[in-house]
N, C-alpha and C positions, 0 to 999 in steps of 0.2 A: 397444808405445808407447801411451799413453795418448792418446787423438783429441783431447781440449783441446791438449794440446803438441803434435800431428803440424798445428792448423789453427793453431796461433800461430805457427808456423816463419816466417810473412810476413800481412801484411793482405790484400794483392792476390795472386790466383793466377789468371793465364791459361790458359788449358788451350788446347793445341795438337794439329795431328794432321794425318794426311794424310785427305782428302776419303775420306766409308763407310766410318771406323774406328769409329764412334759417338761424335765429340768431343761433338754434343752431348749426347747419352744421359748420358757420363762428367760434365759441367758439372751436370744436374741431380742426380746422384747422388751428386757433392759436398755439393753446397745441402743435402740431403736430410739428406746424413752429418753435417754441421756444423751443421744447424737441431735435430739429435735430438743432438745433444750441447750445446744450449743456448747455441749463437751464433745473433747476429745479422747474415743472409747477404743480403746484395747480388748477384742475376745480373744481368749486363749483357750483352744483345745486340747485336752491331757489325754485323746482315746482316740481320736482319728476318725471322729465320726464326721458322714458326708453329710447328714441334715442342715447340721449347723450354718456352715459355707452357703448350702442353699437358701435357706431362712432368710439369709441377709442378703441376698442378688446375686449368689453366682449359680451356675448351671446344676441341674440334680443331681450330679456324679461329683460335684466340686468337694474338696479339700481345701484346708491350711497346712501351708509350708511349715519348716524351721522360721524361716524369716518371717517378717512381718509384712503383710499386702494389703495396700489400699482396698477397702470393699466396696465407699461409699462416702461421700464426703460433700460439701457445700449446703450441708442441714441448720438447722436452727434460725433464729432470728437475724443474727450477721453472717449466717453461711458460713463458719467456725465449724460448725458440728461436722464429725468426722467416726468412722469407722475404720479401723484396721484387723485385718485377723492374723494369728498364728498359733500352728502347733507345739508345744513342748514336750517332745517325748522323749526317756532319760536316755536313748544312744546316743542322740543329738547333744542332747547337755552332759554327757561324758566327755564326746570327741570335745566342745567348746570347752571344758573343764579341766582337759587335760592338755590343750592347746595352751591354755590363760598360765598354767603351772613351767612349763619350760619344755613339755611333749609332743611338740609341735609336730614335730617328723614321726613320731611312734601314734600320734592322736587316732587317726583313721584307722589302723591296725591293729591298734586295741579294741577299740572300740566296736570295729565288725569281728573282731574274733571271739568273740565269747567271755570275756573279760568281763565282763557287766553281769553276766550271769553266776559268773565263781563271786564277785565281789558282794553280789547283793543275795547267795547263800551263805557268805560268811559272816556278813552284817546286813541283819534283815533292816528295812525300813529306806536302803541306800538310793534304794533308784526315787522312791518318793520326794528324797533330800533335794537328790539331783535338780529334779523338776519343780520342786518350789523355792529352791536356788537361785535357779533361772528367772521363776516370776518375781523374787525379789528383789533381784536384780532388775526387772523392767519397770518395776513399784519405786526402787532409788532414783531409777534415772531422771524422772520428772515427765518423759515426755509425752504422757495421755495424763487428762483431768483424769480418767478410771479406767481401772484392769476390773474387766469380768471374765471369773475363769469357770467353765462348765465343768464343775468337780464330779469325779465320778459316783457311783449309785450308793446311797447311805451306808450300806455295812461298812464297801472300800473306803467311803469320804473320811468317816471316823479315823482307821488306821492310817490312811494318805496323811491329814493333817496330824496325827499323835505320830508319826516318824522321827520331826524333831527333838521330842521329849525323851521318845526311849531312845534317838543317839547321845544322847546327852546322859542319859547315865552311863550307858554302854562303852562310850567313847569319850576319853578325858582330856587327851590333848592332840595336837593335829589340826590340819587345816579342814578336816572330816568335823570335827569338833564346836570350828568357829562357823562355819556354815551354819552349821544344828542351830546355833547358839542363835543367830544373824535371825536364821527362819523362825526359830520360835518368838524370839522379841517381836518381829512382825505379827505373828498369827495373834499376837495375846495383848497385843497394842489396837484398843477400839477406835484411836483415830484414825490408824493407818489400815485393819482392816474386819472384816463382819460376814458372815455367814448369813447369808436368805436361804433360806429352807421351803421348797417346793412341794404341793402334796395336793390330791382331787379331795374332793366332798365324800368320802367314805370312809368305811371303819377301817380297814388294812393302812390305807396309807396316813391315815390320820393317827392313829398309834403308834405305827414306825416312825410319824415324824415326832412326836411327843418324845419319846425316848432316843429317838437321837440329838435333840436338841439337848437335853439333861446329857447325857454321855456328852458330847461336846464342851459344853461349858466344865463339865466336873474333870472330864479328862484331857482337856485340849484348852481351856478355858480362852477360849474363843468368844467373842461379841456380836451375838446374835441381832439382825435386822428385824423387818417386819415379816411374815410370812405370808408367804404368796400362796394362795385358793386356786387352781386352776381349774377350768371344765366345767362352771358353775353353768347350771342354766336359764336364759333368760327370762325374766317374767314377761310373763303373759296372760291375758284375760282371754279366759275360755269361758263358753258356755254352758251353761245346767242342760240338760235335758239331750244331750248328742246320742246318740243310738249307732249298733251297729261298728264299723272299723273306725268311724270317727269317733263316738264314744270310746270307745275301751284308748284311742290312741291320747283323748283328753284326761282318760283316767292314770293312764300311766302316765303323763308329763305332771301331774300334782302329786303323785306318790311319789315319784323323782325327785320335784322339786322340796316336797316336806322332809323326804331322808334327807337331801341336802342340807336343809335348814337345819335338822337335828346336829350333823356333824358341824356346821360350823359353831353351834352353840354350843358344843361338846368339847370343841378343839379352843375355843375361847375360853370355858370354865379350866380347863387342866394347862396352858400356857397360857400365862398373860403377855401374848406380845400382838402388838396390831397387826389385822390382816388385810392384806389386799387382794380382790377379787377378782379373776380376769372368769372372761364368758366361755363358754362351748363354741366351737366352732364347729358346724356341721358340715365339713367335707373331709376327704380320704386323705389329704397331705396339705400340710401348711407350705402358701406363697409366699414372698415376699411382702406382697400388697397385703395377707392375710397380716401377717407380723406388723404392718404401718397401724393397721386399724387398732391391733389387738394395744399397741403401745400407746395411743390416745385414749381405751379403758385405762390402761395403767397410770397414764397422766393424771386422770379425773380421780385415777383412787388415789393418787398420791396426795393431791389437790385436798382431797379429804382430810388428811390425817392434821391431827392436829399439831 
């Protein structure tokens, strides 16, 4: 498959996963994949994590703003390809929400005062609204070929994305209401957007991801991508006969590699959706230069799909 049509399949793609599968390793090396084929990519962080910032070239301590910042730009084959990051976290998209309403002078006041916390005990699911509000709003405007948003860890992603649906019963008229209304068309429309689902070569995260996928589609009915393999590792041709700390370290990299193999045919038989494979990486923290390489595996396995 050609990466221009495997990144137009939706605008919006969220990437899911269960917590230490490398969601967001997989989110930067989207960006990475889609910015070297000459889109224009939007990451949006929902948690404030500093890896992410880093992953993509800024300094180990870095964050994303409210706003949106240039990361990285003049990629692709005409130098089009581009990166931007930003955070959306619901104070932010309260103050903006209640600024857009006619609260301009009250926005910041409410919004650091605790107001956000009585509103979102009264009506559970509000702050999640808040926040995919705002991404749909970045999803209307036009201005990125795609939004990647590092959703948070399987259990939260489930109820993050089902927010819409229970404000929708819960809440019948109001401009609470046509939000719900707005975010759920989006989440449930597969051209506009799709869920990748994140998960290593073992039995834990490959069962978590099995069943989150099915809760997703039954209860959020969401349009699932291809899912992404992470930490896979690479073959190698080792020798018969090693002895000693080389031996036992050749026999542990083919037990490795055969559990491996077991789960991905295990995770093929119980979801039928194509998987993409990224490698192991064998050091302490992911670079930027790690993330270019890792995005060229993801090119090749895109390349693959038919």
């Amino acid at each position: 498959m050609d990466p221009l049509q495997f990144f137009a399949a939706s605008r919006l793609v969220i990437v899911a996963g269960k917590g230490g599968v490398g969601k967001t390793t997989v989110t930067a090396v989207l960006a990475r994949a889609a910015a070297d084929s000459g889109l224009r990519v939007l990451v949006i962080d929902v948690q404030g994590k500093a890896g992410l910032a880093h992953m993509l070239g800024g300094s180990r301590d870095a964050t994303f703003g409210y706003e949106s910042r240039d990361v990285v730009d003049g990629l692709g084959p005409a130098g089009r390809g581009a990166i931007d990051g930003r955070q959306v976290a619901p104070g932010e998209a309260l103050r903006e929400y209640l600024a857009g309403h006619g609260f301009g002078r009250l926005s910041g006041r409410l919004a650091s005062g605790g107001v956000l916390d009585v509103v979102s005990t009264a009506a559970p699911g509000i702050e999640d609204i808040l926040v995919l509000g705002k991404i749909k709003q970045l999803e209307r405007s036009g201005e990125y070929d795609l939004l990647l948003v590092d959703a948070p860890a399987a259990g939260h992603a489930i109820s993050f994305l089902q927010a819409a649906a229970g404000l929708l019963e819960s809440v019948r008229v109001g401009p609470i209401q046509t939000q719900a209304r707005d975010v759920h068309e989006l989440l449930t429309d597969a051209a506009r957007c799709q869920v990748i689902l994140v998960t290593l070569p073992e039995p834990t995260p490959v069962n978590e991801l099995v069943e989150t996928s099915y809760a997703l589609e039954d209860r959020v009915g969401v349009a699932l991508g291809p899912v992404v393999v992470n930490g896979i590792y690479p073959p190698r041709s080792l020798r018969d006969g090693l002895t000693g700390n080389l031996g036992a370290a050749a026999e542990f990299r083919r037990s490795r590699c055969d559990a491996q193999r077991e789960q991905l045919a295990d995770l093929a038989r119980r979801l039928p959706l194509h998987q993409l494979h990224l490698p192991f990486v064998f050091t302490a923290g992911l670079s930027s230069d790690d993330v270019v390489e890792l995005s060229q595996h993801l090119l090749a396995e895109i390349g693959s799909l038919p």
